[in-house]
C-alpha positions as CSV (number, residue, x, y, z in Angstrom):
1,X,0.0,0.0,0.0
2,X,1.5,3.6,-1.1
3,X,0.3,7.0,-0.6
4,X,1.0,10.7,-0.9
5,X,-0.3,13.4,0.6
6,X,-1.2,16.6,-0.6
7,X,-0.3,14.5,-4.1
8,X,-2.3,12.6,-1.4
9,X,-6.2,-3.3,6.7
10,X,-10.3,-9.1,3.4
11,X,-15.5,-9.8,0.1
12,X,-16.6,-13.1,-2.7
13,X,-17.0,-13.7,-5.4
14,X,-15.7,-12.6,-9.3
15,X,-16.0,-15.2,-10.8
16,X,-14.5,-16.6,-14.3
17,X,-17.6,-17.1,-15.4
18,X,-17.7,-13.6,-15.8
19,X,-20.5,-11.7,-17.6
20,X,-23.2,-11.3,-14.3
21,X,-22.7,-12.5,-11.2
22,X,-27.1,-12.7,-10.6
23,X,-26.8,-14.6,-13.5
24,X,-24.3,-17.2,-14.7
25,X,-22.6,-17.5,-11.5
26,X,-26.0,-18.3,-9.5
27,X,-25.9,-21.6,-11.3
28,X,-23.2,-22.4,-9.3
29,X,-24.2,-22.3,-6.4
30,X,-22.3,-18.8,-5.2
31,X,-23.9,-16.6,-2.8
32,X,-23.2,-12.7,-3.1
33,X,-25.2,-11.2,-0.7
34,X,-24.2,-7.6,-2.0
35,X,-21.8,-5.5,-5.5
36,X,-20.7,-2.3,-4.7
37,X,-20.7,-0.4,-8.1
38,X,-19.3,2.4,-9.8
39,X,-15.6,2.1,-9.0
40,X,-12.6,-0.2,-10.2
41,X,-10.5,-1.4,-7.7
42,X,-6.9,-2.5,-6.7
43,X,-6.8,-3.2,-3.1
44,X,-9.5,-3.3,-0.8
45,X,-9.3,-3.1,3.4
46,X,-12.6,-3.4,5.4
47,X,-13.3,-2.4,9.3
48,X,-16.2,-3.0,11.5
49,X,-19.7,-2.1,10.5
50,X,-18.2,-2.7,6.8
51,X,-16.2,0.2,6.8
52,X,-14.9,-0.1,3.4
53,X,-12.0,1.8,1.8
54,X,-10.5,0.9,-1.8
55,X,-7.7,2.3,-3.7
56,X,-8.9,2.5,-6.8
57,X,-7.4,1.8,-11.0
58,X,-7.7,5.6,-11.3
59,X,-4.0,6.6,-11.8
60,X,-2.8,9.7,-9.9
61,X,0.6,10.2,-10.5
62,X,3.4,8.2,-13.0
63,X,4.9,6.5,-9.5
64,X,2.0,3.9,-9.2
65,X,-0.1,5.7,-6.7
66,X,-4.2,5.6,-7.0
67,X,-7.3,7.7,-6.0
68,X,-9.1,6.6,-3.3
69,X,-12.6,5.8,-2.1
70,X,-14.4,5.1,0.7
71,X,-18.1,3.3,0.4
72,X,-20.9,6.1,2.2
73,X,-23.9,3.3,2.0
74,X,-24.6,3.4,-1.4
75,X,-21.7,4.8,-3.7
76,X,-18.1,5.5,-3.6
77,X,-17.1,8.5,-2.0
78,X,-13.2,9.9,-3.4
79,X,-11.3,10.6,-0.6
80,X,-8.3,13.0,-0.6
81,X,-4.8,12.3,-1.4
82,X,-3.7,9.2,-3.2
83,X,-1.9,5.6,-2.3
84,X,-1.1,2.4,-3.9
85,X,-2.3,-0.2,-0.5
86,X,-4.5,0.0,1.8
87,X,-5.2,-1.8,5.3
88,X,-8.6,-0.8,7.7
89,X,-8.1,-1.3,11.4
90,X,-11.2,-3.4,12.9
91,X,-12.6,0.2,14.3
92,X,-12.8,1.8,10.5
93,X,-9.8,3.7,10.4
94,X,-7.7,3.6,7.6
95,X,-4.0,3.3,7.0
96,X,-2.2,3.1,3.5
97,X,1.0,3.4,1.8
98,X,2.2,4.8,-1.0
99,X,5.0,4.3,-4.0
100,X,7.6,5.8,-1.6
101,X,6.9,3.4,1.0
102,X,5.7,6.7,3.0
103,X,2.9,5.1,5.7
104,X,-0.2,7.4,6.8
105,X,-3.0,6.5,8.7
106,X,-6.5,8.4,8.8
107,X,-7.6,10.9,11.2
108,X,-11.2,10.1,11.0
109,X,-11.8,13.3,8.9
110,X,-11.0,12.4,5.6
111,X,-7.1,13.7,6.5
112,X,-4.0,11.6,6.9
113,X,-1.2,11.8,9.6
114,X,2.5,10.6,9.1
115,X,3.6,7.6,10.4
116,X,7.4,7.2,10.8
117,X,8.8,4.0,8.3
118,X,9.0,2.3,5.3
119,X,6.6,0.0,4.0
120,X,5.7,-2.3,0.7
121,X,2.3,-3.9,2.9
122,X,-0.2,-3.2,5.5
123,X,-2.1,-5.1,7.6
124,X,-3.7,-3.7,11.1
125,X,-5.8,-5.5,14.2
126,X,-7.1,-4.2,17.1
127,X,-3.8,-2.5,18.4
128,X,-1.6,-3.9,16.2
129,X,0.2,-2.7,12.9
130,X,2.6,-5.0,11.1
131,X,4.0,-3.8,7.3
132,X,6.2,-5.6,5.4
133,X,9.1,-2.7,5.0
134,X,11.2,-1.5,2.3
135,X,14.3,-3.5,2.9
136,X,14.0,-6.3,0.7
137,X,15.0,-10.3,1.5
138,X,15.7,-12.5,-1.1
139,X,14.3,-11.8,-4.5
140,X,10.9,-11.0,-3.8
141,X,10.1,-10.9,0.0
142,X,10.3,-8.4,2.4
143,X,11.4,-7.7,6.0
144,X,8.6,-8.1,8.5
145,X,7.9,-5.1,11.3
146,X,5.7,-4.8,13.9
147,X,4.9,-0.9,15.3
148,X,5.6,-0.7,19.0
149,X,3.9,2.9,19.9
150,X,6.5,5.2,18.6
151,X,8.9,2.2,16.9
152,X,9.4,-0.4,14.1
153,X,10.8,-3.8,15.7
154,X,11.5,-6.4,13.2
155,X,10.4,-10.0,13.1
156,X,12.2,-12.3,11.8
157,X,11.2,-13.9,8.4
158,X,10.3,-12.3,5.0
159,X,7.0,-12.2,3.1
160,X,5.2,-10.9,-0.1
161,X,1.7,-10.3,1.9
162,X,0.8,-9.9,5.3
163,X,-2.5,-10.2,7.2
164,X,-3.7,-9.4,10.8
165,X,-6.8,-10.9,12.7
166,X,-8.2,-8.3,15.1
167,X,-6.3,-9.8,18.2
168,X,-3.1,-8.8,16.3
169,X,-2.3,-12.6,14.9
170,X,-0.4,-11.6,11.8
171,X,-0.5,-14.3,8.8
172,X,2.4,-13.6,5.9
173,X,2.7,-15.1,2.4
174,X,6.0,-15.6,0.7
175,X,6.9,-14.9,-2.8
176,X,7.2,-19.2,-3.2
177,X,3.4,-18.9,-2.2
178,X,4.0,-20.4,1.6
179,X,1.8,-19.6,4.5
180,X,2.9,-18.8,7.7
181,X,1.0,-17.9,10.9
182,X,2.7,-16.2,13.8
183,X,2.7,-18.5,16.8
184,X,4.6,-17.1,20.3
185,X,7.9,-15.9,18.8
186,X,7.9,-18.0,15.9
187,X,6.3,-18.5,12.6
188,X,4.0,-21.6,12.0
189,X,3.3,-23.1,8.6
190,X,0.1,-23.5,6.9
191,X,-1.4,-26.1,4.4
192,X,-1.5,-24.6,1.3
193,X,-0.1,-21.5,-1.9
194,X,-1.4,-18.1,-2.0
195,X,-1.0,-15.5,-3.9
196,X,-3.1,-13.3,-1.2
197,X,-4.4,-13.8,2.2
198,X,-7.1,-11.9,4.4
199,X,-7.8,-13.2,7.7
200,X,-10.7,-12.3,10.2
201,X,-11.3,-13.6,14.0
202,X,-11.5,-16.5,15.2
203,X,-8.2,-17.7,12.8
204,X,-11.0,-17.3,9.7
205,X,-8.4,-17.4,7.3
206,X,-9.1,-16.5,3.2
207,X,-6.7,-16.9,0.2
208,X,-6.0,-16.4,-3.8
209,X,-4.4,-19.9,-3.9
210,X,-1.7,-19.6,-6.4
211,X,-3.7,-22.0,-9.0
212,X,-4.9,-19.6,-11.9
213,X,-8.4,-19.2,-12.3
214,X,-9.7,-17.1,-15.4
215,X,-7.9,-14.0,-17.2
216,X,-5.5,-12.4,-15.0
217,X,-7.8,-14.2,-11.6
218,X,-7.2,-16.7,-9.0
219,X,-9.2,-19.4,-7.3
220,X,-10.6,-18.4,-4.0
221,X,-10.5,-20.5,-0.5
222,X,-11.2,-20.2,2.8
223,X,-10.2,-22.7,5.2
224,X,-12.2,-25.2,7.1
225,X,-10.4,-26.5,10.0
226,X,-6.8,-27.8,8.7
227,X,-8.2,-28.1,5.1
228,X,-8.6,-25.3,2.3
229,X,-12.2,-25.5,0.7
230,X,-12.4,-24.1,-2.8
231,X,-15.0,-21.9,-3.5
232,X,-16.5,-21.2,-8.0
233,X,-15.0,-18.2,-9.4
234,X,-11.8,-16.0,-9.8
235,X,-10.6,-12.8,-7.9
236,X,-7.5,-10.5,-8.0
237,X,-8.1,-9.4,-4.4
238,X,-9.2,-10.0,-1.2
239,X,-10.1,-8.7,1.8
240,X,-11.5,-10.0,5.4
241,X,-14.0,-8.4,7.9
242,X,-13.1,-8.6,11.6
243,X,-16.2,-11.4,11.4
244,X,-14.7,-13.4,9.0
245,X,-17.5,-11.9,6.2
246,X,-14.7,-12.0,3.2
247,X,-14.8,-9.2,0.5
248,X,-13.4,-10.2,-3.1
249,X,-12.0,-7.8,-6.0
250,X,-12.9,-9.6,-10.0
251,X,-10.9,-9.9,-12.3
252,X,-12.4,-6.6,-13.9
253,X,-12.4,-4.9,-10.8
254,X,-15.5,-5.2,-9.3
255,X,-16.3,-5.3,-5.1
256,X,-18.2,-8.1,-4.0
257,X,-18.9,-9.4,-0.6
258,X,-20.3,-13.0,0.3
């Protein structure tokens, strides 16, 4: 997630079958309970209350940052300032970063304040905030940091994604498509290849496996005790209420939630 100011925290289902969702996809057995129209979508965080926040495909500068939106009810509301991630704490409040790695979070007026660091991801809980920072480790991955009031401490490991349940339980995803959950001090593999994660409470956990599933899509999953369970259609994003409810972002960039 990227942002600039002044310049400028996972949802189903998109499915392959394209075309309408009411439609062709009802025939297989998919339930989405609501689309929220009118805006294309990269990244998506959701809150409480579904507090809903996107960075959209509208282009706001030549770095890679995006507009961004925030659902009022019934249509997309732009938000100032711009960003390329975006994370939503479990009480609605936003935090994003930008093509910089520059981290803000919101104020709870539409406005942004500063937050010291680096970051490539975002995730957030309760009263936690973990990012995956600028330094990268290995190819693809990236250092792994949790905020500790006024500081960064690092964790060790390295990751592509990151995701937090609301009691602060952060769950990565490495650039090989592995999936850890953080256990104690140490890092407990998962079943399973993503390509992205969302989790909510209660360990609800939600993933783009890495298997390809339409144009430019993935399959979705959500796991069912120590097993993934693959649900029809294809997204490019995901997102996860704090109740587990998970958000999805199609292939043409369309929100959806299950």
């Amino acid at each position: 997630m990227r942002f600039q100011l002044g310049r400028t925290i996972f949802k189903i289902i998109v499915l392959s079958c394209l075309a309408s969702v009411t439609t062709q996809c009802a025939d297989r057995a998919t339930s989405v309970q609501k689309q929220f129209p009118g805006v294309c979508a990269k990244d998506l965080g959701v809150g409480n209350n579904s507090s809903v926040w996107m960075v959209s495909c509208a282009k706001a500068n030549e770095s890679g940052d995006f507009y961004l939106f925030t659902w009022n009810g019934s249509k997309w509301d732009m938000i100032p300032g711009f960003g390329s991630d975006i994370a939503v704490a479990p009480n609605g409040i936003p935090w994003i970063t930008n093509s910089g790695g520059q981290i803000y979070k919101g104020n709870g007026n539409n406005g942004w304040e500063q937050v010291a660091g680096c970051a490539r991801d975002i995730a957030v809980g309760n009263d936690s905030v973990w990012v995956l920072g600028c330094k990268q480790s290995g190819a693809k991955d990236f250092e792994i940091l949790s905020w500790q009031g006024s500081q960064w401490n690092r964790v060790e490991g390295a990751a592509a994604r990151i995701a937090v349940e609301p009691n602060g339980t952060p769950w990565i995803v490495n650039s090989s498509g592995q999936i850890y959950k953080r256990s104690g001090d140490s890092w407990q593999q998962v079943s399973g290849c993503a390509k992205e994660i969302g989790v909510g409470e209660n360990g609800s956990a939600w993933i783009l496996g890495c298997k390809s599933a339409g144009a430019g899509g993935f399959e979705i999953l959500s796991r069912q005790g120590s097993k993934w369970t693959t649900l029809p259609g294809a997204a490019t994003g995901i997102a996860v209420e704090p109740n587990g409810t998970p958000w999805v972002i199609s292939i043409e960039g369309k929100v959806f939630r299950l």
